[in-house]
C-alpha positions in Angstrom: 63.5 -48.9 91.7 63.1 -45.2 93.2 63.7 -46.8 96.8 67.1 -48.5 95.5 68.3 -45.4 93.8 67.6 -43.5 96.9 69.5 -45.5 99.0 72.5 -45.6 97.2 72.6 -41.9 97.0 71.9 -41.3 100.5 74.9 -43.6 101.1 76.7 -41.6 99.0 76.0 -37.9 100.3 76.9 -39.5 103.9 80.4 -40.5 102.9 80.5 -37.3 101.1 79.6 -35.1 104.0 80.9 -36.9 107.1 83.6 -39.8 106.0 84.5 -39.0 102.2 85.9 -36.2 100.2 82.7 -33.6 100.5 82.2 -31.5 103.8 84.8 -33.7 105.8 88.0 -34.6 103.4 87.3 -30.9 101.3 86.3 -28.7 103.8 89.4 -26.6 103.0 88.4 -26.5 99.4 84.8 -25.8 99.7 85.5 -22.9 102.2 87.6 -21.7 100.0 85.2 -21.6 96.9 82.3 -20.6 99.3 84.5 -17.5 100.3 85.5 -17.0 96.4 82.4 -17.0 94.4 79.7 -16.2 97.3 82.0 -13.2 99.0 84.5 -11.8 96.8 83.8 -11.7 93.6 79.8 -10.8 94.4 81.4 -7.9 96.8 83.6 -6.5 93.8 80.9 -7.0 91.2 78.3 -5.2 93.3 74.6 -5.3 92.0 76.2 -5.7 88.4 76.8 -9.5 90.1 73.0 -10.1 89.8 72.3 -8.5 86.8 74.4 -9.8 83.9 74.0 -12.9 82.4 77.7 -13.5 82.7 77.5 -15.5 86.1 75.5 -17.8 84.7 79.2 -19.3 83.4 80.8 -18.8 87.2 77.5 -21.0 88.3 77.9 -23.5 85.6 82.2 -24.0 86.3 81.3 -24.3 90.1 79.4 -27.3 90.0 81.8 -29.4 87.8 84.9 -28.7 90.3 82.7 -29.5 93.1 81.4 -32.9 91.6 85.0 -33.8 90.0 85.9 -33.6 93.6 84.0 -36.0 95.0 82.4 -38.3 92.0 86.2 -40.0 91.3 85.7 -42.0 94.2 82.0 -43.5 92.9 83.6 -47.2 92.2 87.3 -46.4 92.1 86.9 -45.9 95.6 84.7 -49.0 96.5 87.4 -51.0 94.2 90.4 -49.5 96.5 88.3 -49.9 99.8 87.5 -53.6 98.6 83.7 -53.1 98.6 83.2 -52.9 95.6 82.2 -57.3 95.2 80.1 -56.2 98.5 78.1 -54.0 96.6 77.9 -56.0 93.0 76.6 -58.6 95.3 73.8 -57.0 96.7 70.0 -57.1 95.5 70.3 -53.7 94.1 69.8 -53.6 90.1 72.4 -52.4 87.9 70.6 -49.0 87.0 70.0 -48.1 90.9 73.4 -48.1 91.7 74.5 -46.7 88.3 71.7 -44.1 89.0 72.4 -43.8 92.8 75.9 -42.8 92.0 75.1 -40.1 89.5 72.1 -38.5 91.5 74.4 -38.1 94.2 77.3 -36.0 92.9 74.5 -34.5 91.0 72.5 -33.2 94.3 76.3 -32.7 96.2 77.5 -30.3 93.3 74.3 -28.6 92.4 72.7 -28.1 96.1 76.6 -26.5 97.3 76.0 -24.4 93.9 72.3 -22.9 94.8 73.9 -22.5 98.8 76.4 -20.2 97.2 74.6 -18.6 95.0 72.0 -17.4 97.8 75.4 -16.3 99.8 76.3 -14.0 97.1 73.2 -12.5 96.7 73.3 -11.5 100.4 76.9 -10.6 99.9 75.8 -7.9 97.1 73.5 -6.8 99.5 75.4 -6.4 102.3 78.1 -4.6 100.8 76.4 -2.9 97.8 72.8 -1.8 99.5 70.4 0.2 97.4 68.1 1.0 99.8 65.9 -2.0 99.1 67.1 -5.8 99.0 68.1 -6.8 95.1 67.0 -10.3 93.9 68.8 -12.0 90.6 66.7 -11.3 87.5 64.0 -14.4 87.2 65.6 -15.0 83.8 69.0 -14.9 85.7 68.1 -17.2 88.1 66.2 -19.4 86.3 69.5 -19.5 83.8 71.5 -20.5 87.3 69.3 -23.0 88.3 69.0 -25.0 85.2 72.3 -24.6 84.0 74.4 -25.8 87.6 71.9 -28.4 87.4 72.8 -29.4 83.5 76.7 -29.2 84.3 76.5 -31.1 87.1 74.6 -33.7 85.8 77.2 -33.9 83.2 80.3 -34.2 85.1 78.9 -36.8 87.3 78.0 -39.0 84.4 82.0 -38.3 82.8 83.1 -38.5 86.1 81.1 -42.0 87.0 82.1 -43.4 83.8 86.0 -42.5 84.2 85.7 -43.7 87.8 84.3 -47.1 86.5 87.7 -47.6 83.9 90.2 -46.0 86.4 92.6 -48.3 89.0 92.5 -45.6 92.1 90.9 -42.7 93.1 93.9 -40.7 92.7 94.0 -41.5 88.6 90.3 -41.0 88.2 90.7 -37.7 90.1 93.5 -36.8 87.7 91.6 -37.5 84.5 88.7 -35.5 85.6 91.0 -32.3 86.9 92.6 -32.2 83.9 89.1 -32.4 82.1 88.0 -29.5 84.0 91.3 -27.7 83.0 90.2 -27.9 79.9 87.1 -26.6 79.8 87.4 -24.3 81.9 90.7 -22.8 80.2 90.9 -23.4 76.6 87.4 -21.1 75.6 89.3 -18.4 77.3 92.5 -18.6 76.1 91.4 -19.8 72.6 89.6 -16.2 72.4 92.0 -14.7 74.0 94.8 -16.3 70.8 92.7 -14.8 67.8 93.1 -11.8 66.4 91.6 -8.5 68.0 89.7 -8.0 65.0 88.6 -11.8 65.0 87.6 -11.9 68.5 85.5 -8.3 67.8 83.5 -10.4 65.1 83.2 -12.8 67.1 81.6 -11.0 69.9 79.4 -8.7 67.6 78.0 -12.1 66.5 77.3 -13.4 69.9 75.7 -10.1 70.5 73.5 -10.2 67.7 71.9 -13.2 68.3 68.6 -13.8 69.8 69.2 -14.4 73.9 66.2 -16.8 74.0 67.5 -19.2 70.9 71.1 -18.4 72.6 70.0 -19.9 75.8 67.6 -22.6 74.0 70.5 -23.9 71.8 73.1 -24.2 74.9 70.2 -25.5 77.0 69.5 -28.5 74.5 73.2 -28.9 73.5 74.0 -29.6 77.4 70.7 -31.8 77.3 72.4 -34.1 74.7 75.6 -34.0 76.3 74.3 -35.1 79.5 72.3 -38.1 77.8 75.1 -38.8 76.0 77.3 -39.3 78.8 74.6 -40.9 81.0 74.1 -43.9 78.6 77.8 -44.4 78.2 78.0 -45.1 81.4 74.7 -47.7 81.5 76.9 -48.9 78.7 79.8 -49.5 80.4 78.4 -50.3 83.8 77.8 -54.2 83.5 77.9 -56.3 86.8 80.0 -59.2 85.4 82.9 -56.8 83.9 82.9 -55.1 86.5 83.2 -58.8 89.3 85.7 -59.7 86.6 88.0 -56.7 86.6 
């Protein structure tokens, strides 16, 4: 089962890096983000970068525009390309390719996350030196690490499971940009619609709270989220729909 989940994912990171939508078809996009959120932003931020808890958010949006990117094509691509029956007829189980799929956006998103997160720490060094190289907090990155990981785990699920319904690429990668719109836009602008004296009681009570049951809470919230989504999509994902569709 572990060898047939491996190969479908390595044959997915090799269309994603050298025939697909990753390093090849995005290269433009992932340059750009690379230059964004591992140059510019650490460079502005300084050593203030590595210290707050606040780029633990940047680290967690990263991962779902680089896995929206490149998970529409999972089986809406294989249906356009006409490979899909190909693969369907193969010896691999259901849950391997299902899994294959997933683990691959997963380790595309999250790996380009860490890569760019180690850039910006040299950034902050380079252009903010102290006198003695800076590290991220172990809290801090710990908190990157696991929460990349959570929210890329979870848009590859949503994205599989949107890919497996949509007709083309184009409409799965639609639905999912529009997702990521949404999350990524409507906490800030919902804050940014209350009242001053609201959003001032709002962010007294997110101070007051305990950062360790803050962090537990959001970690086991994105925990369920991701199962959630994951066994949608072994609930959708059924060989003879799929032949049939």
């Amino acid at each position: 089962m572990i060898a047939d989940v491996l190969t479908v994912a390595c044959k997915e990171l090799n269309e994603y890096l050298f025939t697909g939508t990753g390093l090849r078809g995005g290269r433009f996009g992932l340059v750009a983000m690379l230059a964004v959120f591992g140059v510019m932003l650490p460079s502005q931020n300084g050593v203030e970068w590595l210290r707050s808890a606040a780029p633990m958010l940047v680290w967690s949006w990263v991962p779902l525009f680089l896995v929206a990117g490149v998970v529409a094509d999972s089986f809406a691509g294989e249906r356009e390309r006409h490979t899909l029956e190909t693969l369907l007829a193969s010896r691999l189980p259901d849950q391997a390719i299902l899994l294959g799929k997933v683990a691959a956006a997963v380790i595309y998103g999250w790996g380009f996350t860490l890569v760019t997160s180690i850039v910006s720490l040299v950034s902050v060094n380079a252009f903010d030196w102290q006198g003695q190289v800076v590290l991220f907090p172990p809290a801090i990155a710990a908190g990157i690490t696991l929460y990349s990981l959570l929210a890329a785990a979870g848009m590859a699920a949503a994205g599989v499971l949107v890919s497996l319904r949509a007709a083309t690429v184009r409409q799965a990668a639609q639905l999912l940009s529009m997702g990521v719109m949404v999350l990524l836009f409507v906490p800030i602008f919902g804050v940014r619609a209350l009242a001053p004296e609201a959003r001032a009681a709002l962010l007294a009570w997110l101070g007051s709270l305990n950062q360790a049951a803050l962090f537990g809470g959001a970690t086991a919230c994105l925990v369920f989220l991701d199962a959630l989504l994951l066994t949608a999509c072994f609930g959708r994902f059924k060989r003879s729909r799929l032949m049939t569709d």
